[in-house]
N, C-alpha and C positions, 0 to 999 in steps of 0.2 A: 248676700250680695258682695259680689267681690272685682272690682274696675279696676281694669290696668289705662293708665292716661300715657297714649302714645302719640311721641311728636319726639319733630329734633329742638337741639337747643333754642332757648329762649320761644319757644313756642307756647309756653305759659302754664307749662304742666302743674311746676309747683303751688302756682296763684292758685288755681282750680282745686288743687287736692285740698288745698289750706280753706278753700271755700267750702268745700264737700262734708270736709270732717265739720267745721263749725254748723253747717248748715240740713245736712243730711243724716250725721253721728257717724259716720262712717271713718275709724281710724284710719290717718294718714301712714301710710309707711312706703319706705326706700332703703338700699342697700345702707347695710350701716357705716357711717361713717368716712371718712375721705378716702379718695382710690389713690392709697400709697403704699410701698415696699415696707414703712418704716411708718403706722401712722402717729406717733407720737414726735416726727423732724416735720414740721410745717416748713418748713424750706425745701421741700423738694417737690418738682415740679414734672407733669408728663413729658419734657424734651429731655431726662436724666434717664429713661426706661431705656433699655435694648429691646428690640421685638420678644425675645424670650420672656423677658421680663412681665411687658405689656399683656402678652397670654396668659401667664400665671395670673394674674391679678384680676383677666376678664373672670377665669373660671372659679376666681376667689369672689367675685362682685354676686358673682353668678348664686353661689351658697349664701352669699347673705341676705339675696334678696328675697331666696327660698325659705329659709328665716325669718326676716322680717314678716312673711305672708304668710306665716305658720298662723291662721288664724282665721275666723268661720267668716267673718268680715271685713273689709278693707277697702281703700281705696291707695293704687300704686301708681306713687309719683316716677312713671316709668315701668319697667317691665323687666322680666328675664329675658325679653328679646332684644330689647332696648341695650342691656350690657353685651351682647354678641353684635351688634352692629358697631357701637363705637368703636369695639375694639377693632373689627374686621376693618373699621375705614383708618383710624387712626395707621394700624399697622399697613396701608396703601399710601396714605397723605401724609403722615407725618403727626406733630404735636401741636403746630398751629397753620394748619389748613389754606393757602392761599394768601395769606397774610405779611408775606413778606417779612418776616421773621426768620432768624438764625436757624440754619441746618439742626439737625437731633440725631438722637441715636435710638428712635420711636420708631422713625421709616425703615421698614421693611424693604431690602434689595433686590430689585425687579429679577434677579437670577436667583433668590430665595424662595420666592412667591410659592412658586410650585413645591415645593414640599415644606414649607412653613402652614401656608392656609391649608389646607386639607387637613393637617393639624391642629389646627387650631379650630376648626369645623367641625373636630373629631364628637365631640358632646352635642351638637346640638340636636339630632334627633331625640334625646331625654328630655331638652331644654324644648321642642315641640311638645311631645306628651304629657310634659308638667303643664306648657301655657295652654294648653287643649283642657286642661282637665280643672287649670286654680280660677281663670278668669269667666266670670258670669258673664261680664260685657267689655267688649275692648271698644274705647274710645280715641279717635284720633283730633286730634287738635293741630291744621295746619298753620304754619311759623304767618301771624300774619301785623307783628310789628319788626322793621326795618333792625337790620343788626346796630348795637353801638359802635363807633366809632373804634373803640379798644377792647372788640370783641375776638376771641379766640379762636374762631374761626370764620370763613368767610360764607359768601350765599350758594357756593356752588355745592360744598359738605353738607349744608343744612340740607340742599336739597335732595342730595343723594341719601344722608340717613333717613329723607323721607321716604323716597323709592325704595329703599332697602326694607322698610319698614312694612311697607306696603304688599311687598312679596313676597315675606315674611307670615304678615297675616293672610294674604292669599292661600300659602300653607295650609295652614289653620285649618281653611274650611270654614272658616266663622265670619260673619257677618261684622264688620268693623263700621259704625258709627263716629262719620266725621260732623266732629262740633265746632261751629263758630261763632264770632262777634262778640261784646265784649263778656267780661270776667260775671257779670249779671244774667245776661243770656246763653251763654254755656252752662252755668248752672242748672240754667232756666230749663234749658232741653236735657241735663242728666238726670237730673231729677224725675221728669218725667220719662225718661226712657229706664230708669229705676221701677219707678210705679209701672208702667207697661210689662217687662219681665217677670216684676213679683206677680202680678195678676195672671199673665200666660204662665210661668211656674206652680201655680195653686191650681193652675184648672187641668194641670196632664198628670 
């Protein structure tokens, strides 16, 4: 059994996985470690990338995560899709999304666009036929407590990396299971959409 837990920020992926593994056995895993240039300077922050930069590191997030899921079972706090959308919206919006916060050098230059993304797009047919082939069941978990106050980005991005995400798995071809309400009853319903698959997988 292998979940990928798809949602935008704060939409409670990590709570969920952290439930899963405790309560299911199903190892938690995510790209390893912080998305930085240098990950041993914790002082640097997503508004210090150039867009250059910021693609290097998608398609670096991208191997780790393939990595981290090197394994017969799991649950993924997040996904290989998950890291081509941040990056894809980050380098449109910027490092902190609507929030009124200082200019960066993240946003990508509307006279760029057109041969930056297509570049940066260049991988992701592999990154389709990896999430075709790693995830048993993809899970979507819509954003459904209000942002903090000193949240890093706003509701308009959230909702876009949901639409992104959404057309993404429409790709797929696969059948995407949206789970809600609280951290009890999300469980509640993987679990049992766990037990359902294992049973239709034992009988074809």
């Amino acid at each position: 059994m292998r979940i990928a837990l798809l949602g935008a920020y704060g939409s409670g992926k990590t709570t969920l996985a952290t439930a899963i593994e405790r309560e299911l056995g199903l190892p938690a895993v995510q790209a390893a470690g912080p998305m930085r240039i240098d990950p041993a300077d914790d002082r640097e922050r997503v508004h210090d990338w150039t867009p250059a930069q910021l693609v290097g590191l998608t398609v670096a997030r991208y191997g780790d995560r393939r990595a981290a899921e090197n394994r017969a079972a799991f649950v993924s706090d997040g996904s290989v899709l998950h890291e081509f959308v941040y990056g894809a919206l980050r380098l449109r919006a910027g490092s902190y999304p609507g929030t009124g916060r200082r200019p960066d050098r993240a946003r990508l230059a509307v006279t760029d666009r057109p041969v930056v993304l297509p570049l940066f797009w260049a991988p992701y047919p592999a990154v389709r036929e990896y999430a075709k082939q790693a995830y048993t069941l993809l899970v979507h978990l819509p954003a459904e407590v209000p942002l903090a106050a000193d949240a890093p980005i706003d509701d308009d991005f959230r909702a876009r990396t949901d639409a992104m995400l959404t057309d993404l798995c429409a790709d797929l071809d696969r059948p995407v299971h949206r789970v809600t309400g609280t951290v009890e009853q999300r469980l509640d319903r993987v679990a049992r959409l766990v037990e359902t698959t294992t049973r239709e997988g034992s009988t074809t």
